[in-house]
KEDO-178256 format. One line per field, with one value per residue (C-alpha): residue in one letter; residue number from 1; x, y, z. Coordinates in steps of 0.02 Angstrom, whole numbers, always signed. Each point is the difference from the previous one (the first is absolute). Layout:
<sites>
res = c(a; ...) .
n = c(NUM; ...) .
px = c(X; ...) .
py = c(Y; ...) .
pz = c(Z; ...) .
</sites>
This chain:
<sites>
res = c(x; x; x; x; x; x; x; x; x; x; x; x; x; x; x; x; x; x; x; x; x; x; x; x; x; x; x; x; x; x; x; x; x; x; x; x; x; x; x; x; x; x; x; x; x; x; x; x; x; x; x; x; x; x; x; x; x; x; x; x; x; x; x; x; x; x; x; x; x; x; x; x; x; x; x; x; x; x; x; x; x; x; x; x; x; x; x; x; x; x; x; x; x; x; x; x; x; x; x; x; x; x; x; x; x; x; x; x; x; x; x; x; x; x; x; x; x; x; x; x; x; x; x; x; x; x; x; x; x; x; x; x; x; x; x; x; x; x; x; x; x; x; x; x; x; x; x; x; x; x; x; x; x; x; x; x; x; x; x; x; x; x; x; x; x; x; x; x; x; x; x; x; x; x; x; x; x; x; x; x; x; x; x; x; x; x; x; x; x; x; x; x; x; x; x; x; x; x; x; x; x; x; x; x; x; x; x; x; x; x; x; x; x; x; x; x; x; x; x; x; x; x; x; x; x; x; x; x; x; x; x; x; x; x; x; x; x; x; x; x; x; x; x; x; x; x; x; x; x; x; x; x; x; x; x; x; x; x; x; x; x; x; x; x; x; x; x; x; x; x; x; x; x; x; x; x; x; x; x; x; x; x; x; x; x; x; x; x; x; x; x; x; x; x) .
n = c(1; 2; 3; 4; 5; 6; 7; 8; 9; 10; 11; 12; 13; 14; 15; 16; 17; 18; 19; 20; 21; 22; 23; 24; 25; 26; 27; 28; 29; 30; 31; 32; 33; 34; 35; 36; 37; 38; 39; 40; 41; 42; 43; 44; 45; 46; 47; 48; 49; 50; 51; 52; 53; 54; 55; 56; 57; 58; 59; 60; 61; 62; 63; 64; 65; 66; 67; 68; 69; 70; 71; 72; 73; 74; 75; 76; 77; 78; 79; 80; 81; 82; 83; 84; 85; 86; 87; 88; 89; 90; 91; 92; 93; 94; 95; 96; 97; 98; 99; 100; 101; 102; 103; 104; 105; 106; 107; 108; 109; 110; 111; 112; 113; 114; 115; 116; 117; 118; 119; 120; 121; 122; 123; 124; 125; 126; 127; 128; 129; 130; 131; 132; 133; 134; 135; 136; 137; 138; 139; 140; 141; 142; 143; 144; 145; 146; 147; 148; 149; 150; 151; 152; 153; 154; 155; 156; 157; 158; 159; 160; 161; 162; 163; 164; 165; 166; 167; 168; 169; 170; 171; 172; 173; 174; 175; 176; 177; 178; 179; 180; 181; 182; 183; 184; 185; 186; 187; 188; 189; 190; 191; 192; 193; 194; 195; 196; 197; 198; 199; 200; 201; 202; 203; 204; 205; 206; 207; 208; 209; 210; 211; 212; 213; 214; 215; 216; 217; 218; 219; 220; 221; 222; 223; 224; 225; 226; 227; 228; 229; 230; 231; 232; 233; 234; 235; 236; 237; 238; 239; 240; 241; 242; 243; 244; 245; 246; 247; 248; 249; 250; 251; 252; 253; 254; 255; 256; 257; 258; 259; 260; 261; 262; 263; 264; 265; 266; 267; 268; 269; 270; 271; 272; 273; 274; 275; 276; 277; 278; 279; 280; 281; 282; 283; 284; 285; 286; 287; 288; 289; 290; 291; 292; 293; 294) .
px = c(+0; +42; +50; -134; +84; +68; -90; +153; +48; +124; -13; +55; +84; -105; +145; +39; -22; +144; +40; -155; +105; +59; -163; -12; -174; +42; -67; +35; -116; -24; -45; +186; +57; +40; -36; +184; -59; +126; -89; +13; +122; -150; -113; -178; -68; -175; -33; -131; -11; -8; +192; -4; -118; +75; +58; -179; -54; +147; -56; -199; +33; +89; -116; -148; +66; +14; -165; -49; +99; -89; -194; +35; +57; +178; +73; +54; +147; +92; -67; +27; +111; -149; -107; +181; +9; -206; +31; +142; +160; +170; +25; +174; -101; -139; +93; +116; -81; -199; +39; -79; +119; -120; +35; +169; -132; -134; +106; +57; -165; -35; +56; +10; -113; -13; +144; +99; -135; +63; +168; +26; -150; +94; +148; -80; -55; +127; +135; -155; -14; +164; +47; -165; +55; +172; -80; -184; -146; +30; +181; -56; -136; +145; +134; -132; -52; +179; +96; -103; -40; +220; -38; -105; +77; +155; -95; -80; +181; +86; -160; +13; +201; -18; -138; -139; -99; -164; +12; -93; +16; -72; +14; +62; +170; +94; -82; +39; +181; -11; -59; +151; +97; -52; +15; +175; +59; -122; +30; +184; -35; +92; -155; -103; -52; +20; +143; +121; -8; -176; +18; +148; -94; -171; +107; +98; -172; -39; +155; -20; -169; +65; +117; -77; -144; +134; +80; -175; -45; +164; +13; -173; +18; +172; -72; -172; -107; -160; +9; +18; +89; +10; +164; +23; -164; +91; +173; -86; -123; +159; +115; -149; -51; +193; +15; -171; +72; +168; -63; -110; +14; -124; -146; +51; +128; -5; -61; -185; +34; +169; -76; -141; +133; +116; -145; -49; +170; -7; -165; +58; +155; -70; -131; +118; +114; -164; -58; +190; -7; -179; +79; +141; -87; -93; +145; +97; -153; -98; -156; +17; -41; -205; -44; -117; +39; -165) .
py = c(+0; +173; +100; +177; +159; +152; +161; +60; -26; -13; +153; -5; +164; +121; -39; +136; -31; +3; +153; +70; +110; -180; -52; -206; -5; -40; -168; -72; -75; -192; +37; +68; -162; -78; -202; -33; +62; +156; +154; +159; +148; +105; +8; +18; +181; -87; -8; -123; -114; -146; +6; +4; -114; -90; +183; +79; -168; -11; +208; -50; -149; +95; +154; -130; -75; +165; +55; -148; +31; +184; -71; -106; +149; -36; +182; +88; +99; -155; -164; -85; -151; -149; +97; -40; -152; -54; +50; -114; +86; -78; -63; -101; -102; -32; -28; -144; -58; +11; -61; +157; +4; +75; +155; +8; +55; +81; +131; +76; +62; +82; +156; +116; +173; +89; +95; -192; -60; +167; +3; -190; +5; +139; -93; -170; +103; +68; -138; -136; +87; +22; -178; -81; +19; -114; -119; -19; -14; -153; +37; +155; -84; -132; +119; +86; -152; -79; +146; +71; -172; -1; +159; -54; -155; +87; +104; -130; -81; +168; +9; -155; +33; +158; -73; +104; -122; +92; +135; +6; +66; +30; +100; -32; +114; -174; -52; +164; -4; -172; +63; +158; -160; -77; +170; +20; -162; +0; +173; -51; -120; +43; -77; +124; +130; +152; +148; -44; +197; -48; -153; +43; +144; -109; -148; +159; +74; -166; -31; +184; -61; -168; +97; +153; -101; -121; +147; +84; -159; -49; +203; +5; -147; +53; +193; -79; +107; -98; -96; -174; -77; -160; -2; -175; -23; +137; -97; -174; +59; +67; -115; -132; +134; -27; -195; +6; +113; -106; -132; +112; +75; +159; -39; +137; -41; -178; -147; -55; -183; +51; +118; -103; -136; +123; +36; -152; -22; +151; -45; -188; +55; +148; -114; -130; +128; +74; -194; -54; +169; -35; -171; +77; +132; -145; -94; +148; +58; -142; -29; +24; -155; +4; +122; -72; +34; +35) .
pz = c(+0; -61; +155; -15; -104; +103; -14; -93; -178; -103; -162; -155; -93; -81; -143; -129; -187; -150; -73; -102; -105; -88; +6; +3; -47; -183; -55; -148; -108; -44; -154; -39; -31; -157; -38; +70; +164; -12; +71; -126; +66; +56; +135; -41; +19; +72; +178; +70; +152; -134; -8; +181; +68; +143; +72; -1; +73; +154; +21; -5; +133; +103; -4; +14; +156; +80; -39; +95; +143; +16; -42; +153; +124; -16; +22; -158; +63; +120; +29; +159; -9; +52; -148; -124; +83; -35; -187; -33; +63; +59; +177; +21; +137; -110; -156; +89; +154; -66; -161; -88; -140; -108; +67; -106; -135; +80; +77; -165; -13; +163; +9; +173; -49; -159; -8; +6; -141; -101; +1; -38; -144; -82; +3; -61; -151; -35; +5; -69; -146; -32; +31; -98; -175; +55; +129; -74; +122; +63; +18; +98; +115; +14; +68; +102; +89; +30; +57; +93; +78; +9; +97; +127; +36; +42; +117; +67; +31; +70; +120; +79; +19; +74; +127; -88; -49; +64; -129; -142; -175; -145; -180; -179; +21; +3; -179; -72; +53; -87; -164; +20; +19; -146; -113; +72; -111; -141; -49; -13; -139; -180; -73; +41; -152; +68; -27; +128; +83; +33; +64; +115; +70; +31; +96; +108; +52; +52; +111; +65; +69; +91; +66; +70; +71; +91; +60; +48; +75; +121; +36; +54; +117; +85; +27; +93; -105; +44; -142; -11; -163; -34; -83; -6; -105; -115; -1; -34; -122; -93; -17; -8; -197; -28; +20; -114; -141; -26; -87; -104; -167; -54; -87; -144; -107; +56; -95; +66; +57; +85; +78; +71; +41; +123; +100; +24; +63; +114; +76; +16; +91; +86; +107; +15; +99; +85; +81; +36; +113; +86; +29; +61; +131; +67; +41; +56; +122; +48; +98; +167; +107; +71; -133; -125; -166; -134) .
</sites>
């Protein structure tokens, strides 16, 4: 049995998005491609959720869920942690002595207030759209799901080290750091299309964002500024998008069914790494003797 959540809780970062004056939202189209599966040296001048349909989807979920939260009096502005914890947020405890591993997932779509739901919806569109022309949707609900799953096992791990496992937390900063991850090698890719100046600048605005949010995020912490970031769930999530991305090739400029086969791969290897690491908590931080485990 679960032991019951603290009043307190655990907040993610009201993270900051890449640089706008480089903006990322720039899909390209499908439709660029030729037969060979090569992707023409343009991006398509039209703009429509239909080239980015898994990150309007992650942005609607997330919104949705939050919605919820408020129709059932959870407060707007800062949740208490047992309302987090009823709607699917991380507990250590609960996690690895209840047996509630399904909050690994749940919690990257719980977010602590509005202003948290902003800032890390801004940056979801943002990086999503830049990222869904090279990962696809699946790729992108993929690399969602795992790193930010990455993330919150980490935290999950750090919390029982540090003898917190009462707090709970909760948002989708650790996904997002996972798709910055995954932009940070993709974008790198000499099979990409795209002037070199361009890309170069696109992949720095993206590394400017890890790192100023890191930086935001340890500073924060160490200066007690009432905030409570989860940096581990950022750290995870991150090198959880970078372990995803290395096996990858873009979708543009890459041939269809090697494409399709390197994210197999990725998502293959990626949840193979994710269970050998659940595995590996539970050994590390076992049930305690005369607690029952659900």
């Amino acid at each position: 049995m679960a032991s019951p959540p603290p009043p307190g809780y655990h907040q993610q970062p009201e993270i900051l998005p890449p640089d706008r004056e480089s903006p990322p939202a720039q899909p390209w189209s499908r439709a660029a491609r030729d037969q060979t599966g090569q992707a023409a040296s343009r991006p398509a001048a039209r703009k429509s959720w239909a080239y980015a349909p898994a990150t309007y989807i992650l942005v609607g979920i997330n919104c949705a869920v939050f919605v919820a939260m408020v129709l059932s009096h959870v407060s707007i502005m800062g949740p208490t942690g047992q309302q987090l914890y009823h709607w699917g947020a991380t507990q250590p405890y609960a996690v690895l002595y209840g047996g509630e591993w399904i909050r690994i997932l749940t919690a990257m779509f719980v977010h602590v207030g509005i202003i948290h739901l902003a800032t890390n919806m801004w940056c979801l569109w943002n990086l999503g759209l830049l990222g869904e022309p090279l990962l696809g949707p699946f790729g992108v609900f993929a690399a969602y799901i795992l790193s930010g799953a990455a993330g919150n096992l980490l935290s999950v791990g750090v919390g029982m080290y540090k003898h917190q496992g009462g707090v709970v937390g909760a948002g989708a900063s650790g996904a997002v750091f996972g798709l910055a991850g995954v932009l940070i090698v993709l974008l790198k890719s000499p099979r990409l299309p795209i002037p070199p100046k361009e890309l170069s600048a696109l992949r720095r605005n993206v590394i400017y964002f890890a790192v100023l949010n890191f930086v935001i995020g340890f500073g924060g912490n160490q200066l007690r500024l009432g905030v409570n970031i989860d940096n581990m769930a950022h750290l995870g999530g991150f090198l959880g998008g970078i372990l995803f991305a290395l096996p990858m090739i873009p979708r543009i400029g890459s041939p269809r069914p090697s494409f399709l086969l390197r994210r197999r791969l990725a998502v293959g290897l990626m949840s193979c790494v994710l269970i050998f690491f659940g595995v590996y908590l539970s050994a590390v931080f076992p049930v305690p003797p005369g607690l029952t485990q659900q």
